[in-house]
RODO-2510 file (C-alpha; in nm, 4 decimals, decimal comma):
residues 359
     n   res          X          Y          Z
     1     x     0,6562     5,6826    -3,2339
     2     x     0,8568     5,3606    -3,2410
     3     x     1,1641     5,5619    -3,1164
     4     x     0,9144     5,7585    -2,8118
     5     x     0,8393     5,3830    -2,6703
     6     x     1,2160     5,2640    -2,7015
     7     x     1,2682     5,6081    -2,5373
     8     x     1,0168     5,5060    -2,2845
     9     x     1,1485     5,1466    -2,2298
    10     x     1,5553     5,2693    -2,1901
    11     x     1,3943     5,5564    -1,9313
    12     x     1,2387     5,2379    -1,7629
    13     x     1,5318     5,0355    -1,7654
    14     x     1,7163     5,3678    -1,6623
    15     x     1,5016     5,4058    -1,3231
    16     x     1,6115     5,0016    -1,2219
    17     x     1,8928     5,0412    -1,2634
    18     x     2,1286     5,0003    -0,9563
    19     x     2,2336     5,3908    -0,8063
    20     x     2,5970     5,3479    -0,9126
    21     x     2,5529     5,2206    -1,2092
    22     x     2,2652     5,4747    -1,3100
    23     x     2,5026     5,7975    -1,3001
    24     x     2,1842     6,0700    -1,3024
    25     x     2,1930     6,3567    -1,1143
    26     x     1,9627     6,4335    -0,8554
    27     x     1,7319     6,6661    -1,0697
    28     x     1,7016     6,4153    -1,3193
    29     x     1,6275     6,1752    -1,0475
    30     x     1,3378     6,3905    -0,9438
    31     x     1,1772     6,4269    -1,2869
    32     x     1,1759     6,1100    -1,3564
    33     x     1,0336     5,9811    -1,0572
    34     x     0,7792     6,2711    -1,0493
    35     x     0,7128     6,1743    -1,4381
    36     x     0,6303     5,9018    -1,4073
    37     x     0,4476     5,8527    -1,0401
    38     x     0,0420     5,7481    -1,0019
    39     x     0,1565     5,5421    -1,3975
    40     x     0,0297     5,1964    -1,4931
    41     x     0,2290     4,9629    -1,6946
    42     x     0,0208     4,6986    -1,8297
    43     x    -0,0081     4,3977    -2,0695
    44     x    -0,2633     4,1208    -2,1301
    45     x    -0,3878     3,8737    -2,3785
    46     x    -0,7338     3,8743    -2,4593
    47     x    -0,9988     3,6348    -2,6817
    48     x    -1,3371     3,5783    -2,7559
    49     x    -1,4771     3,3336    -3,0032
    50     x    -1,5744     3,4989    -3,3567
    51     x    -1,8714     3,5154    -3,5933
    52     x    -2,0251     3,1482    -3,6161
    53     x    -1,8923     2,9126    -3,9220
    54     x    -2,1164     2,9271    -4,2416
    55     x    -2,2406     2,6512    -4,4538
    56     x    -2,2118     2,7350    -4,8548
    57     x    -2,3868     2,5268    -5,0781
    58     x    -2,3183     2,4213    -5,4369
    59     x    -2,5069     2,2251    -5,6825
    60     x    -2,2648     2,2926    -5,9579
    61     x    -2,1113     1,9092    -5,9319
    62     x    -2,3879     1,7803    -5,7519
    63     x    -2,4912     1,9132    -5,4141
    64     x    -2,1621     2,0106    -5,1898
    65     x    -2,1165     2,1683    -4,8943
    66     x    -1,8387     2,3784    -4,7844
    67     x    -1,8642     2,4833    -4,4061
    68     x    -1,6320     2,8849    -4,4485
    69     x    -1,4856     2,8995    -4,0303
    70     x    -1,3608     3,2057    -3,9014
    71     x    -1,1382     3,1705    -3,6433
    72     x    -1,1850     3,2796    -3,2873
    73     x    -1,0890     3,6576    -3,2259
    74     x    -0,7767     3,7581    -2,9724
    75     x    -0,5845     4,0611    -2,8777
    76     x    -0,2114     4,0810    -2,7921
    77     x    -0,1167     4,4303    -2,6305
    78     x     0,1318     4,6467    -2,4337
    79     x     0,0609     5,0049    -2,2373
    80     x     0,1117     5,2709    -1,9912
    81     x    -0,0926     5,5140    -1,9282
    82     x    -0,0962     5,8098    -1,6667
    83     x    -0,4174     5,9996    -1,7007
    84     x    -0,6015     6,1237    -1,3950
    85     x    -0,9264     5,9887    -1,3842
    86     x    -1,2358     6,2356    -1,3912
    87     x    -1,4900     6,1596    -1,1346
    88     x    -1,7616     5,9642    -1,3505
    89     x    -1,4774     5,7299    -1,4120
    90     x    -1,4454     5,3818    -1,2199
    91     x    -1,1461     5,2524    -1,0490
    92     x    -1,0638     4,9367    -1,2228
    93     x    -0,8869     4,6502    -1,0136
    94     x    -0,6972     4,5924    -1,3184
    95     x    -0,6471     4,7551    -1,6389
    96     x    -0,6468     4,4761    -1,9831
    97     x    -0,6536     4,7502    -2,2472
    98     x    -0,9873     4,6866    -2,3458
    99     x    -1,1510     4,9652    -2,1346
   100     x    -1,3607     5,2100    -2,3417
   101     x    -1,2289     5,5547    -2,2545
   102     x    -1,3758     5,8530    -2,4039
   103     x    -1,2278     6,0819    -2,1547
   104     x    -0,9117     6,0377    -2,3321
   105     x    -0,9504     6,2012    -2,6073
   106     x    -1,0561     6,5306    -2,4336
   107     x    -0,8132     6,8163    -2,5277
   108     x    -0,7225     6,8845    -2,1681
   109     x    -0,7018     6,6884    -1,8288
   110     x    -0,7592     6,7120    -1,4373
   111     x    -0,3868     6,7919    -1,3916
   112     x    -0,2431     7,1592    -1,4455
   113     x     0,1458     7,1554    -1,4643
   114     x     0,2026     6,7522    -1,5162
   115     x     0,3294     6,5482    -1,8023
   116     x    -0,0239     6,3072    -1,8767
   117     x     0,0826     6,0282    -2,1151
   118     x    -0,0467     5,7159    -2,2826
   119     x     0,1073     5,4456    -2,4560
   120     x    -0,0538     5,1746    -2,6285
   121     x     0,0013     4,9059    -2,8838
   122     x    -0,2079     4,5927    -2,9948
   123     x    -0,2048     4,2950    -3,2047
   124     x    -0,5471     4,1408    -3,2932
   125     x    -0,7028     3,9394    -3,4744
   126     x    -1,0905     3,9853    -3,5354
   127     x    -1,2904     3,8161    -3,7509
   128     x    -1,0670     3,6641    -3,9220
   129     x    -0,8372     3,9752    -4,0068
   130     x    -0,5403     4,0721    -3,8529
   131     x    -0,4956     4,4724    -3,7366
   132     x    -0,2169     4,6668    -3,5468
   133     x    -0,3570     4,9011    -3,3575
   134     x    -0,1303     5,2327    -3,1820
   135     x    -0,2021     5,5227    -2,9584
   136     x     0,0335     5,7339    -2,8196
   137     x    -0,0018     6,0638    -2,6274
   138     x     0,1957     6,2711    -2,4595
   139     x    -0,0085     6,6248    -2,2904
   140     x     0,0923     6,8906    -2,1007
   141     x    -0,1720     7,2025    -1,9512
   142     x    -0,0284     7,5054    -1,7977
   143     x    -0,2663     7,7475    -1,6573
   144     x    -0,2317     7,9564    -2,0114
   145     x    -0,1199     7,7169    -2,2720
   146     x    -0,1180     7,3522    -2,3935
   147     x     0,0743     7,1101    -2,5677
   148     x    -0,0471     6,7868    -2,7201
   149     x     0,1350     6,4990    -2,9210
   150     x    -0,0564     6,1986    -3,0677
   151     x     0,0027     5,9323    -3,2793
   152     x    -0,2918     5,7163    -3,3736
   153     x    -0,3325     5,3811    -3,6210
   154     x    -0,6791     5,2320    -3,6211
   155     x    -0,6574     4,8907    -3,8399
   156     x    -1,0468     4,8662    -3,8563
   157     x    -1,1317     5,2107    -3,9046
   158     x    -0,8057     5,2169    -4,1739
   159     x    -0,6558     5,5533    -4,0340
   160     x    -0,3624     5,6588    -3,9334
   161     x    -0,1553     6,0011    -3,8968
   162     x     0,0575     6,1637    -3,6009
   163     x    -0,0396     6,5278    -3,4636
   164     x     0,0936     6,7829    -3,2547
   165     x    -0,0620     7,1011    -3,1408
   166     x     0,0375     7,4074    -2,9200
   167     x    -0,2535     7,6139    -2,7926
   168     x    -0,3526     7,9322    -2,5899
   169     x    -0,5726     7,8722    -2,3612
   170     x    -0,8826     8,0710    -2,1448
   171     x    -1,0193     7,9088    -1,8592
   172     x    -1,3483     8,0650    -1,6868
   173     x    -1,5243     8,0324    -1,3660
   174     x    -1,8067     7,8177    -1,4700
   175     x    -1,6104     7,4989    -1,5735
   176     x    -1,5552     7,6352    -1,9679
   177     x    -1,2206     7,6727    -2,1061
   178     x    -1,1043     7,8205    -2,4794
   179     x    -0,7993     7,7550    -2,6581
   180     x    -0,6711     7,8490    -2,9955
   181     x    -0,3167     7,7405    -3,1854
   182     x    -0,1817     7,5658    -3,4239
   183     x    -0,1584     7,2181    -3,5476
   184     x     0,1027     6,9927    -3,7401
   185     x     0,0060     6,6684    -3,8877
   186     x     0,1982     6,3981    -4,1066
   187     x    -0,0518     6,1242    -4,2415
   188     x    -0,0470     5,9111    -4,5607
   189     x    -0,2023     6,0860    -4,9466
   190     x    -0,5154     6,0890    -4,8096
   191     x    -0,7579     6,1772    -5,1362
   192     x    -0,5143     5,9939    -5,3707
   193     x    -0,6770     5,7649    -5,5779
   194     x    -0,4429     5,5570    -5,7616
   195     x    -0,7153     5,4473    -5,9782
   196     x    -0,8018     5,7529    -6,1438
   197     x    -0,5433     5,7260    -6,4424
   198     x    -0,7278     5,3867    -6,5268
   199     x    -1,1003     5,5436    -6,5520
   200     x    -1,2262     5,5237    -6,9024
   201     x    -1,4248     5,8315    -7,0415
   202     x    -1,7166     5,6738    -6,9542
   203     x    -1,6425     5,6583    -6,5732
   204     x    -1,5533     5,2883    -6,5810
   205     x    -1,2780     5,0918    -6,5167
   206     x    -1,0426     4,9039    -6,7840
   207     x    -1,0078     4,6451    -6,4415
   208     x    -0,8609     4,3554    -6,6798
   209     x    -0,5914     4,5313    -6,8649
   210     x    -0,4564     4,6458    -6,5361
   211     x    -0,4746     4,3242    -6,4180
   212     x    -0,2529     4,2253    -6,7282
   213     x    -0,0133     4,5108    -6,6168
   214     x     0,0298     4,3621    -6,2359
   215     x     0,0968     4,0646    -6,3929
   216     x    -0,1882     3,8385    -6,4289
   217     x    -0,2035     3,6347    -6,7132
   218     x    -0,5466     3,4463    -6,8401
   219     x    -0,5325     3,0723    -7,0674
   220     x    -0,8452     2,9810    -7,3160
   221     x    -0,8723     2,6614    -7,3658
   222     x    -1,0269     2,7196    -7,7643
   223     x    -1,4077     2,5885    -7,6922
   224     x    -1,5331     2,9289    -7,4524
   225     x    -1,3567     2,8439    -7,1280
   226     x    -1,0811     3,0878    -6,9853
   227     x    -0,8635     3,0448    -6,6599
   228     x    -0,7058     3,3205    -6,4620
   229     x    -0,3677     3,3428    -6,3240
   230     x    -0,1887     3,5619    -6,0800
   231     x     0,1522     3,7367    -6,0898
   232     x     0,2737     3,4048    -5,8456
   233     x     0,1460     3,1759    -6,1722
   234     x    -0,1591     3,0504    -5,9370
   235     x    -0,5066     2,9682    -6,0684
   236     x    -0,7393     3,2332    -5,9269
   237     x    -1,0418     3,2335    -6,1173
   238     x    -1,2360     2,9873    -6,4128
   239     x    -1,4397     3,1469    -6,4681
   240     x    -1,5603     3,5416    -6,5695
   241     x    -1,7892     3,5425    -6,3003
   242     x    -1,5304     3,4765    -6,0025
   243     x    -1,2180     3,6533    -6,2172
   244     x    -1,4593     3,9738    -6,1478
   245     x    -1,6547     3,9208    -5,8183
   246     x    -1,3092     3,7956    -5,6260
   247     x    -0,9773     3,8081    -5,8092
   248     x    -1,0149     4,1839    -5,9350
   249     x    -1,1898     4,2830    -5,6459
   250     x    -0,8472     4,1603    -5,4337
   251     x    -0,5879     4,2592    -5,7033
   252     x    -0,7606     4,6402    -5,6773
   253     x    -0,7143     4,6623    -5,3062
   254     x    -0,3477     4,5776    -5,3432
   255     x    -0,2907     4,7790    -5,6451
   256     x    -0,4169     5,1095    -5,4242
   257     x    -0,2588     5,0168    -5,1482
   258     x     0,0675     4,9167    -5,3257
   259     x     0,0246     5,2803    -5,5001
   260     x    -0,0049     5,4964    -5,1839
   261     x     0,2602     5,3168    -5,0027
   262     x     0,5396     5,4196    -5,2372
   263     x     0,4326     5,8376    -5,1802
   264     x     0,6186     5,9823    -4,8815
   265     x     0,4355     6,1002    -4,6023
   266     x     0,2232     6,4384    -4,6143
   267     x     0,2377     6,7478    -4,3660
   268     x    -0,0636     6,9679    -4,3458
   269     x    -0,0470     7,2600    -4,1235
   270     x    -0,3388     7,3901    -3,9395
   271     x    -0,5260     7,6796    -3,7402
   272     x    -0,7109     7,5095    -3,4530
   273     x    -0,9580     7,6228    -3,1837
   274     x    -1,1674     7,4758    -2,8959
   275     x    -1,3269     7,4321    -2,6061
   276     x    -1,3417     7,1966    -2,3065
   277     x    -1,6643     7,1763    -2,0273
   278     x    -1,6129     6,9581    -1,7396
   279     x    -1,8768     6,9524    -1,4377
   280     x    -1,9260     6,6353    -1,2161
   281     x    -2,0881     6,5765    -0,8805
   282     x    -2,2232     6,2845    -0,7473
   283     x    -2,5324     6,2244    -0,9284
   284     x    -2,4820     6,4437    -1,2163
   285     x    -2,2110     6,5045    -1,4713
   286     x    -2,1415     6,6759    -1,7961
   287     x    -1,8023     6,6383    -2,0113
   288     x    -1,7845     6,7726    -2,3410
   289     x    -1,5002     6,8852    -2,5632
   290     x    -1,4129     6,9667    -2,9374
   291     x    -1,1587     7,0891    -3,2095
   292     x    -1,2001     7,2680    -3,5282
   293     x    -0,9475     7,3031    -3,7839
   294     x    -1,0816     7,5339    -4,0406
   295     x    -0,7666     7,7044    -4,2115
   296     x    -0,4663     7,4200    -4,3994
   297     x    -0,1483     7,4963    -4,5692
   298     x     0,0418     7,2394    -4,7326
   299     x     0,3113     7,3009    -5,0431
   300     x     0,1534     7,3981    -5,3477
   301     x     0,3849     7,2111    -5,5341
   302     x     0,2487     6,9229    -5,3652
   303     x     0,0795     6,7215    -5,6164
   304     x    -0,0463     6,4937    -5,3605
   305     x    -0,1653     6,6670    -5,0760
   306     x    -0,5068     6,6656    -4,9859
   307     x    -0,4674     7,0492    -5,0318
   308     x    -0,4622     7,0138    -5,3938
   309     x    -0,7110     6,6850    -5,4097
   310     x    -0,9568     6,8962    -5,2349
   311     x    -0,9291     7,2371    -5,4398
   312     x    -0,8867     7,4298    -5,1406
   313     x    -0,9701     7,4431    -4,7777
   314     x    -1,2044     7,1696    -4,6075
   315     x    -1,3103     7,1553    -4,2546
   316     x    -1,1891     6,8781    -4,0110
   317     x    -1,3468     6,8690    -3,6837
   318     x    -1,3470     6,6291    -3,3462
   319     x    -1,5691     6,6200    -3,0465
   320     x    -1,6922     6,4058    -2,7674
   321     x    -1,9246     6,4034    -2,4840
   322     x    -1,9889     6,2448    -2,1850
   323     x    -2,2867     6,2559    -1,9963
   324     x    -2,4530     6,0679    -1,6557
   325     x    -2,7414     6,1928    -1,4454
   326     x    -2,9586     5,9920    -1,1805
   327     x    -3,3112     6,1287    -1,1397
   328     x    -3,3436     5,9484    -0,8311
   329     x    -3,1508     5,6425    -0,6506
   330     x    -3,2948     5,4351    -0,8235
   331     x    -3,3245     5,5720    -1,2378
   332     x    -3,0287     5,6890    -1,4095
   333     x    -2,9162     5,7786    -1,7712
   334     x    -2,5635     5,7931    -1,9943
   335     x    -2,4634     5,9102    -2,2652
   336     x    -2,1284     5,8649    -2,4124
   337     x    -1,9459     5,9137    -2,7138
   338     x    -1,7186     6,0781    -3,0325
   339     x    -1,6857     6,1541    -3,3425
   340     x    -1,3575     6,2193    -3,5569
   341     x    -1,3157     6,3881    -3,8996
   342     x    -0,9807     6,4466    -4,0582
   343     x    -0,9291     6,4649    -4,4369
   344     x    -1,2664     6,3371    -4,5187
   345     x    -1,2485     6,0429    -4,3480
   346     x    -1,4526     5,9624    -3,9752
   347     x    -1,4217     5,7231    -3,7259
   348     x    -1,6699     5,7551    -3,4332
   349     x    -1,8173     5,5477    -3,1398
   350     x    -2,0751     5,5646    -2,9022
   351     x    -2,3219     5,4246    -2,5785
   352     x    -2,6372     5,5730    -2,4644
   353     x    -2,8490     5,3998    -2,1958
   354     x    -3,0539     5,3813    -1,8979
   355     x    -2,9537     5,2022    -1,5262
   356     x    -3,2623     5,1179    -1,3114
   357     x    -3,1256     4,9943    -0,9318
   358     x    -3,3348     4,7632    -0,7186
   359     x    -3,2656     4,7609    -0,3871
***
């Protein structure tokens, strides 16, 4: 995906250029004006302050307070997008990258026969922790068939995988379309749990002589007390207490993630069908799509694909809907949302509501 947006930026660069320095032929002249005409290149900086700053109290050495401050939340981020908007939509004056858009993860768009594409990337900080978040997609619908290619990384939600699909597809009279292909995806070991050599027979964990293995030490002074060290040679506990409510908390999560960083990349193959419903007039709408990827094949001499950490097939599955209607001029109600499940793991959002307009 890194090489699509330096792809993206040269074909920018490419289209400013100066006509005699630019050496394209007319065709390709055409398709890349045509490609990327009614686009939006945008970039912004956002902030907000963050949760409020605690007071913790100890009476260990007396009464002490420390006050624990979270610093204030902010978003760094870079996109273009060309998606047609669907009626219910509203025009924006500008676009910052934080606008909630359902719509696009619907399987298909308003435009038959043109290249729809979306890139995004962000930097942010939020309450306290830092994420990178990605989404890129490239679509294309033909009147039969459509192709999709997405990458997404969700730092809060802690996914992450790229996926392609290629799909027949039926469109009827009433606003209902059917499609059915095939799907490619390359994600990290999901169901690898690095921690699963290290269970004891009685389903705990022998947490402290791992710790010994990463490289912590621990130093008893001879009357009871014990101080814990990490691999760096810092003091990170002095107690029992914290060495197992912080310290092997921390030194788990980078153990795991440590673990599944050094296994390559998986591929799981897919059968995939679904629909798409689209109906909108002025005072009444209805979106609603889905996927469902019921049949996998992955390597069977994969020892880590989810294939094999599964014991056989599993069901993945994503949907949304969209929905607006005004009784009157004055009462209306929305309802908005979707849901994600790949390899066990979901990631969802939604807003349901009611508008009541005085005049």
């Amino acid at each position: 995906m890194k090489k699509i947006l330096v792809l993206l930026l040269v074909i920018l660069a490419s289209c400013a250029a100066p006509k005699k320095c630019c050496g394209q032929t007319e065709e390709i002249k055409a398709f890349t004006k045509d490609f990327f005409k009614y686009s939006t290149v945008y970039g912004a900086v956002n902030g907000n302050n963050s949760v409020s700053d605690v007071d913790v109290y100890s009476v260990t050495n007396g009464l002490e307070t420390n006050t624990v401050q979270t610093p204030f939340d902010y978003s760094v981020l870079f996109g273009a997008r060309k998606i047609k908007r669907f009626g219910y939509e509203p025009k924006e004056a500008f676009k910052n990258g934080t606008e909630n858009s359902y719509a696009d993860g619907a399987t298909i768009g308003l435009w038959e026969k043109k290249v729809e594409f979306l890139f995004q990337a962000e930097y942010k900080r939020q309450e306290g922790e830092n994420y990178f978040d990605q989404r890129h997609m490239i679509r294309y619908v033909d009147e039969k068939w459509l192709a999709k290619v997405e990458y997404l990384e969700d730092g809060f939600a802690d996914v992450k995988f790229f996926e392609s699909s290629q799909r027949w597809r039926k469109e009827l009279d009433n606003g209902v379309s059917f499609n059915l292909g095939v799907s490619q995806r390359i994600s990290e070991p999901y169901g690898y749990d690095p921690l699963e050599e290290w269970l004891l027979s009685n389903g705990n964990l022998h947490y402290t002589f791992l710790a010994l293995e990463e490289g912590y030490t621990t130093q008893f002074d001879g009357q009871g007390g014990v101080e814990y060290f990490n691999p760096s040679g810092n003091s990170v506990a002095t107690s029992t207490e914290v060495w197992e409510a912080v310290a092997i908390p921390e030194m788990l999560a980078n153990y795991t993630k440590e673990k599944r960083n050094q296994l390559p990349v998986q591929w799981t193959y897919s059968w995939v069908a679904g629909f798409d419903y689209y109906k909108y007039t002025k005072t009444s709408w209805l979106h609603a799509w889905g996927s469902l990827m019921p049949l996998h094949y992955s390597d069977d001499e994969n020892e880590f694909s989810y294939y094999n950490f599964n014991e056989g097939q599993w069901l993945d599955y994503s949907g949304g809907i969209i929905y607006g209607h005004w009784f009157n001029k004055n009462l209306g109600l929305f309802l908005e949302g979707s849901y994600n499940k790949y390899w066990n793991r979901t990631w969802h959002g939604f807003s349901v509501g009611i508008n009541y307009r005085v005049f």
